[in-house]
C-alpha positions, -999 to 999 in steps of 0.1 A, spaced: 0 0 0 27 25 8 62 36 -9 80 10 17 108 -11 6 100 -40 25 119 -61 53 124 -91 28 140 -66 2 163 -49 28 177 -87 40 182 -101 4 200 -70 -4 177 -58 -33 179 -25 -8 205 -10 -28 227 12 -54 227 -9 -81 263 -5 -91 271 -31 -64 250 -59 -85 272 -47 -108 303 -50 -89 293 -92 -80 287 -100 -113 319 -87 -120 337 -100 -93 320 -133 -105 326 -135 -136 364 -131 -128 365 -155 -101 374 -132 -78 361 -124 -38 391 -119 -23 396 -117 20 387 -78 31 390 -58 58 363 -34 52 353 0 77 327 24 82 341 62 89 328 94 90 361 110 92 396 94 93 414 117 122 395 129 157 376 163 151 371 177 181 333 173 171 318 143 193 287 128 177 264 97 190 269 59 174 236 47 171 219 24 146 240 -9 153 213 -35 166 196 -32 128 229 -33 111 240 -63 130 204 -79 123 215 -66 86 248 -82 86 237 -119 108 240 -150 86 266 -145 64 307 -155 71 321 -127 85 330 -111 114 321 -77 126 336 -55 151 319 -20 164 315 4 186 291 -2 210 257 19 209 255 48 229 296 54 227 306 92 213 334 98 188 350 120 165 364 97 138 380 72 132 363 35 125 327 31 142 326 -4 125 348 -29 111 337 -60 91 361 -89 78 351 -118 52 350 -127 17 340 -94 2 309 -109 -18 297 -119 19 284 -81 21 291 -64 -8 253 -55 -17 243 -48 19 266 -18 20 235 11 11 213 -6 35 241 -11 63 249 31 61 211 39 57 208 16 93 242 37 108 236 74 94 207 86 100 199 75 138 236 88 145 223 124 133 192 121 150 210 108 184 234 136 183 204 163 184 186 141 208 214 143 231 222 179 222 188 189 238 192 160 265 222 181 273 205 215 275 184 204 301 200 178 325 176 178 351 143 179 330 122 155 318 122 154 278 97 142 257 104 126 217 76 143 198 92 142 163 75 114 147 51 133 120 81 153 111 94 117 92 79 91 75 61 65 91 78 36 83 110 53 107 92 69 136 102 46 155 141 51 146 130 85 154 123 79 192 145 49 198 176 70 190 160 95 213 160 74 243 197 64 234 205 99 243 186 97 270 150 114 268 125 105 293 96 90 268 84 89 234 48 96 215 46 64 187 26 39 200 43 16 170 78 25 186 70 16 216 60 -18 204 93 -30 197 110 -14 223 82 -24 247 78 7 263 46 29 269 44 61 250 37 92 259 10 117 255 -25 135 262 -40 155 238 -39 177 206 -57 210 200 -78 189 173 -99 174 209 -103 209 225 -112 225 188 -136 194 185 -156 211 216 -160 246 203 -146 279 217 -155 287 252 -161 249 256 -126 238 269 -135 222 300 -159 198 277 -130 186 263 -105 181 293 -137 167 312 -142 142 282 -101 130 279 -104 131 326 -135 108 322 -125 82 290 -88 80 292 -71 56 313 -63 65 351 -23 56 343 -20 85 317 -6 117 332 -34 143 338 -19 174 315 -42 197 296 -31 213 263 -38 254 274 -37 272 246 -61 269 220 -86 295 223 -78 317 256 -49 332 273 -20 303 286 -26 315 316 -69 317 315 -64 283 303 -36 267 327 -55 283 357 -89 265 343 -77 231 339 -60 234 369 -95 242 388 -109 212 374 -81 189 390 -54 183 360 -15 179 375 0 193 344 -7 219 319 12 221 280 19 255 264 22 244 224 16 285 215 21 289 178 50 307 174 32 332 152 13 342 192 47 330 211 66 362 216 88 360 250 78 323 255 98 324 286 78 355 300 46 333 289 58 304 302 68 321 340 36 343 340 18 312 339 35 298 365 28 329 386 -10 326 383 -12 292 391 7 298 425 -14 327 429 -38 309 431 -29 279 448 -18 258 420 18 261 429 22 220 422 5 218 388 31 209 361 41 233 334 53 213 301 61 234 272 68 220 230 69 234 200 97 236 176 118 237 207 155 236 197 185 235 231 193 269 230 156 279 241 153 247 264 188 264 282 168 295 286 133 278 296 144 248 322 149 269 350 111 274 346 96 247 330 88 210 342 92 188 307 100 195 275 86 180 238 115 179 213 105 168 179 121 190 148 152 193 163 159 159 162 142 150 129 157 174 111 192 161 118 216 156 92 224 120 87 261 116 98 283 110 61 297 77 70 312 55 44 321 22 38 359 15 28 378 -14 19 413 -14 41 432 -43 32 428 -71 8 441 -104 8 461 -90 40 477 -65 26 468 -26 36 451 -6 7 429 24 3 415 45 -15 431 81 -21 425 102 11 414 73 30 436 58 55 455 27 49 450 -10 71 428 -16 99 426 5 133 421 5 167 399 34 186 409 39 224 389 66 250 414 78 269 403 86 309 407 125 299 380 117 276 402 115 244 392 93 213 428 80 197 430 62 165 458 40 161 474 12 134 458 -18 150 483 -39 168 506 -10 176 502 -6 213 475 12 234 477 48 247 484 48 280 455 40 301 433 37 264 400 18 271 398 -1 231 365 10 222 356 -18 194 334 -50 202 327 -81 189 295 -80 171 291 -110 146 317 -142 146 315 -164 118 277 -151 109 261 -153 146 256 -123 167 280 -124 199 272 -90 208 239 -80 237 217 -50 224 201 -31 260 185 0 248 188 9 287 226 0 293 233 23 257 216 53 276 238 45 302 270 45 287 261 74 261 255 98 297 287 85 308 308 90 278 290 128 272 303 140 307 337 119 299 341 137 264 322 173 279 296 171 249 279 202 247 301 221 268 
């Protein structure tokens, strides 16, 4: 029904360029599928700029099956170049799953990155993934898993949370208050307090017809913890002065506990300025509008002997994090910096997946590594 390429199409390897079909009938016809080294890199030397490996539980479901080995970085783990990945095999092994494999690596790196930009922004607050209709369907849920990599609080896609077996999160959109009428907006909060389930946070959306603060101090009179300011930014103004005189007339008038959640085309600058103020945040364009991080997929050595192409680097590496929070790229084999942690994993030996994929643990370590590295400092 839709303009999907389908599961079957990504694992057979009909997912991509077709200059690799190409290339194995080539290779075929010559006889020839020699022993690689191959690795994925964005950039050959350490930038400076840390950014978020994400992606590798699909890639290593990409990858499964087939007589190689794979070594990675494991998810949630920042760097600034060198290898995230390296794979070593008969090169017709993989040779057509290389579009897919950087489709699988690229883009949730990019999206990760922002998600953990805005994670960063605002430690200590609660952040919502509300980016989903910003991307087509069929990767929503790449879309919020890579924002709870970084470390955001929930999610809104009730199909993401399927695989990841996780509740979304959510209340309502203007669309149920508009459905009311003006004047009319306690219908509609009464209506979501009455039919929605008892576990589902309590937050009305306050700005649709009245004031923020007319509306915040209304639901609030009716019993509702929370109240979410979504102004249009065409009304928004000082969003921060909305966002604190709203507060102020809810303490006024004894209200001082109700929840203030704010989203909207929030990007971390204005979450910086706002989370002194605010109680949760919904982030969705600045994530989905990440670019997808340029990695590429390069063949190292052959046959055991280091090649490359011209301005790529030479042989397989080693990647080491350093306790000062340093990412080192070295000529595999050639010693360790001292005190280096070796960053790369087994993934796949011989075909089967070695590796353990905990959505969880990958928060973890990608809060760990951001303080170790100072991302966003």
């Amino acid at each position: 029904m839709f303009d999907v390429v389908p599961d079957d199409a990504i694992a057979e390897g009909r997912a991509t360029d077709a200059y690799f079909l190409r290339t194995e009938e080539a290779l075929e016809h010559a006889g020839c599928n020699p022993d690689v080294v191959a690795e994925v890199t964005a950039d050959q030397f350490p930038t400076g700029e840390f950014e978020l490996f994400a992606g590798l539980t699909d890639a290593a479901g990409l990858l499964a099956g087939r007589s190689i080995d794979v070594d990675a970085l494991p998810e949630g783990t920042l760097f600034d170049g060198g290898p995230v990945m390296r794979i070593e095999g008969p090169y017709l092994e993989f040779c057509r799953l290389e579009t897919s494999l950087l489709g699988f690596l690229s883009q949730p790196t990019g999206m990760a990155t922002a998600a953990l930009e805005a994670r960063r922004a605002a430690p200590e607050t609660p952040v919502f993934s509300f980016g989903a209709r910003h991307v087509h369907p069929s990767i929503a849920g790449v879309v919020d898993r890579s924002a709870i990599l970084a470390g955001f609080d929930g999610f809104s896609h009730v199909a993401a949370g399927d695989f990841m077996d996780r509740e979304p999160s959510g209340t309502m959109p203007h669309a149920l208050v508009i459905c009311f009428g003006p004047g009319n907006q306690e219908d509609a909060w009464r209506a979501f307090d009455e039919a929605v389930d008892e576990d589902v946070a309590r937050v009305a959306l306050c700005d649709t017809y009245a004031d923020e603060t007319d509306e915040a101090l209304r639901a609030a009179e009716l019993g509702f913890d929370g109240v979410r300011l979504d102004t249009t930014g065409s009304r928004r103004g000082d969003f921060r002065h909305i966002v604190r005189e709203t507060r102020w007339t809810l303490e006024e008038a004894g209200f001082g506990d109700v929840d203030v959640l704010v989203s909207g085309g929030l990007a971390p600058a204005t979450m910086g300025e706002l989370r002194d103020v605010v109680d949760g945040f919904g982030v969705g364009s600045h994530v989905t509008d990440a670019d997808p991080v340029d990695f590429a997929l390069d063949l190292v050595e052959v046959d055991g002997e280091p090649v490359a192409k011209r301005g790529k680097l030479s042989g397989r590496k080693a990647v080491y994090r350093t306790p000062d929070g340093g990412h080192h790229v070295t000529r595999a084999g050639e010693g360790d910096p001292a005190d280096g942690e070796s960053l790369m994993e087994p993934v796949i030996r011989d075909g089967e997946v070695v590796a353990s994929f905990d959505l969880g643990a990958a928060a973890d370590r990608a809060a760990a590594d951001a303080e170790r590295v100072g991302f966003g400092e």
